[in-house]
N, C-alpha and C positions, 0 to 999 in steps of 0.2 A: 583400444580399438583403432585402427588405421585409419585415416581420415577419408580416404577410398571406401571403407565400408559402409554400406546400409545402416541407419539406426534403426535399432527392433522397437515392434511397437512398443509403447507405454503407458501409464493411466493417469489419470487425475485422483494425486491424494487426500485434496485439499480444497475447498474455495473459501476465499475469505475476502469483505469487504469493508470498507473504512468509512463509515459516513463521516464524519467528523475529522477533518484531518488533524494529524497529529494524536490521536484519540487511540482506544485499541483495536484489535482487527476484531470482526464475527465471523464467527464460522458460518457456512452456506451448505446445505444438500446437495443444491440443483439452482440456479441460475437461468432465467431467459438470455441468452446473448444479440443483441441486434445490431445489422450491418450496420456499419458506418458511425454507432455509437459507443458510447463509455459502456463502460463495466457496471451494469445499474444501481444503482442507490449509493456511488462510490465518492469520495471526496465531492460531497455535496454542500457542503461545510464548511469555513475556515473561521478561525478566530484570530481579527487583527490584534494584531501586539504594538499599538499606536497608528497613527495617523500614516496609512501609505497611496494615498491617493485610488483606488480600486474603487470606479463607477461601474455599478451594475448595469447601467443603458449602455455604457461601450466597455463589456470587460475586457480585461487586457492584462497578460499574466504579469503576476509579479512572482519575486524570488521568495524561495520560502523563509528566508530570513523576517519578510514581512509578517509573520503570523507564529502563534504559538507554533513548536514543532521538535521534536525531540532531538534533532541534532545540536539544539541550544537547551531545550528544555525538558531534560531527561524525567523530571517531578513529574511529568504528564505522564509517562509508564506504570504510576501508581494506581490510576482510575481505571474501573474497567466499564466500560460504555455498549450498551445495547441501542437498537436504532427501531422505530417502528415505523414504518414508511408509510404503511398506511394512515396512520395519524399521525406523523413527523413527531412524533415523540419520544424523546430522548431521555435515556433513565445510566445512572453516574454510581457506581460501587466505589470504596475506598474502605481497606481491609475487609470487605465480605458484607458494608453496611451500606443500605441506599443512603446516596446523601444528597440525590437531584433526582426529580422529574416534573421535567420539562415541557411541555409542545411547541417546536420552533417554530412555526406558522402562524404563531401570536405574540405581538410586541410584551406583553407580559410573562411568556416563557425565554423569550429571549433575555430579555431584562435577569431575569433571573439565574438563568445559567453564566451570563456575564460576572453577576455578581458572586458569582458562587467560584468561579475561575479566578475572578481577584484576589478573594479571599485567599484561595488557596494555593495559587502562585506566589504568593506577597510581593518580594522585594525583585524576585525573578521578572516581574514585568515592566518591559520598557514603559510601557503608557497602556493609555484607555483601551481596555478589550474591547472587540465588539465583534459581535458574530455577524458574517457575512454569507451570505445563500448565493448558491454559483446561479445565473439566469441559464436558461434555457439555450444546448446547446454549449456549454459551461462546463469545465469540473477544475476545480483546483487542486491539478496534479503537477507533480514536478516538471515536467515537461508535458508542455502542450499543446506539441506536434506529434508528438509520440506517444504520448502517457492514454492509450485510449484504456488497457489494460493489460496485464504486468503477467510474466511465467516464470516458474522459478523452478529450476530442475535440483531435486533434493541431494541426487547424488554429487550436486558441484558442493553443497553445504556440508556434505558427508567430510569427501577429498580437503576443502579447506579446513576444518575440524580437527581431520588427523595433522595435517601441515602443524596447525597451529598448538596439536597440544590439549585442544579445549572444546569439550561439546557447544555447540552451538546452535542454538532454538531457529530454527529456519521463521519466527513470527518477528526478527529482531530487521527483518528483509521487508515487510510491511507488502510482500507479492498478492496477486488476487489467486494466480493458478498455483500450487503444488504437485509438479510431476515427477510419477517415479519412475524408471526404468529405462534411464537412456545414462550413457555416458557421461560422468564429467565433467563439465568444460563442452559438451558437445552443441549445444544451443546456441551455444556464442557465435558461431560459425554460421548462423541459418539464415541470418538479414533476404530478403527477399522469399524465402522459402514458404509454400503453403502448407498449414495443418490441418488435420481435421482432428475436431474434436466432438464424439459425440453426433448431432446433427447440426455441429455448425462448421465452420471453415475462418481460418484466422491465418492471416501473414505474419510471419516474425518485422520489426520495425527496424530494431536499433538495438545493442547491447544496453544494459543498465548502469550507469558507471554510480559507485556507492559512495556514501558521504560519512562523514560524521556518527550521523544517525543511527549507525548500525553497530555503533560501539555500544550503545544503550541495552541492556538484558530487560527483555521486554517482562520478564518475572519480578524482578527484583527495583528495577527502575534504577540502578546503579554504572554508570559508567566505568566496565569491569575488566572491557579486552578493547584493545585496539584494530578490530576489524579489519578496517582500512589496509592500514598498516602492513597487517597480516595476507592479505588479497596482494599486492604489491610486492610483500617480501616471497609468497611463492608463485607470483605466475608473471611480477612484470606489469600490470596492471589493476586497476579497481574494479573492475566491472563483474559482476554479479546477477544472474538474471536477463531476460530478454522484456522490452518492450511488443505489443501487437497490436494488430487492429483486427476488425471484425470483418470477415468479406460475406461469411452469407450467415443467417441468421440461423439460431437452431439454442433445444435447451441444450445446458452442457449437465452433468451429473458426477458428483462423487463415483471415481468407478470408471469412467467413461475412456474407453482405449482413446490413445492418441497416436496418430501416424502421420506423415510426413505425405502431402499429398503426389 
């Protein structure tokens, strides 16, 4: 499509959110979106991987090297993690069997999941785990000027796929949105642009530029394609995905057309 052209509307395939970072994604219906905030119940979570300085009365981002996270700790793809936000309770599969739950709101549910991530990291952890709760105002997203919440246009995952040879689980991208039906490579282009989605309205931020991380097969937990690598060797670049923020509030819905305001 010409870059002159209009993008046709599109929809929302997908919503998925991460309490836990590094953990695995949930799927979502329907979502409330509100201005000016995160993506709700989203990297609400981290788990230090040793001692990195991170005060909840002045938080202040650190790199995700500080914390469990799959671009080092692919083993975490193994679990698969439900969130109850109503009662902060966190429940842990590992081949199809519970083996945690949790309530993070209690130093004894914490305790617990701590020890249960040692165990089963073993020798993969730098030092003392310990679960960290983002304050208010907070989310431990990779970026945290931008990272308010994430879009990921399936047809750029499709084109990279065929480049590279290899299907590719668009969950291996760790996005909140999945949209279908725009060009591409064509979101990358939108920085400043407004969308609507559903009853809310959201500005594109910033491109996504991809790490490590995404070399990990979110099925298998195996370090299996070079992602990266592959991003690079057909376009010149990393980036995957747009960053955005929230400009007016509204639910958003599985389904929900998306246009360019």
């Amino acid at each position: 499509m010409p870059a002159s052209a209009p993008l046709p509307p599109a929809r929302i395939a997908a919503l998925f959110r991460h309490p836990v970072k590094g953990l695995s994604p949930e799927p979502l219906d329907a979502v409330d979106l509100e201005a000016g905030a995160f993506f709700p119940n989203d990297r609400l979570y981290a788990v230090e991987n040793g001692p990195s300085g991170f005060d909840p009365a002045a938080p202040a981002h650190r790199q995700k090297t500080a914390f469990l996270m799959l671009m080092r700790d692919a083993r975490l793809a193994g679990l698969a993690s439900r969130y109850d936000a109503a009662t902060a309770t966190l429940t842990l599969h590992l081949d199809g069997h519970e083996v945690l739950r949790a309530d993070l709101s209690a130093p004894d549910g914490r305790a617990e999941l701590e020890g249960f991530l040692t165990f089963y990291m073993g020798e993969e952890a730098r030092g003392p785990l310990r679960l960290l709760a983002a304050p208010e105002g907070f989310r431990f997203t990779d970026s945290l000027r931008s990272g308010f919440l994430s879009l990921l246009n399936l047809d750029s995952v499709r084109d990279l796929s065929s480049r590279m040879g290899a299907e590719l689980d668009p969950l291996r991208f760790r996005m909140n949105l999945h949209l279908e039906g725009w060009p591409a490579g064509a979101e990358l282009d939108l920085a400043g642009r407004r969308v609507e989605i559903g009853a809310a309205q959201i500005a594109i931020l910033t491109r996504t530029e991809r790490c490590a991380a995404v070399n990990v097969n979110p099925a298998t937990a195996a370090r299996d394609l070079n992602v990266v690598k592959g991003l690079v060797a057909a376009y010149g670049h990393a980036d995957c995905g747009v960053y955005a923020k929230v400009l007016q509030s509204g639910r958003v819905r599985v389904g929900d057309t998306v246009t360019l305001a």
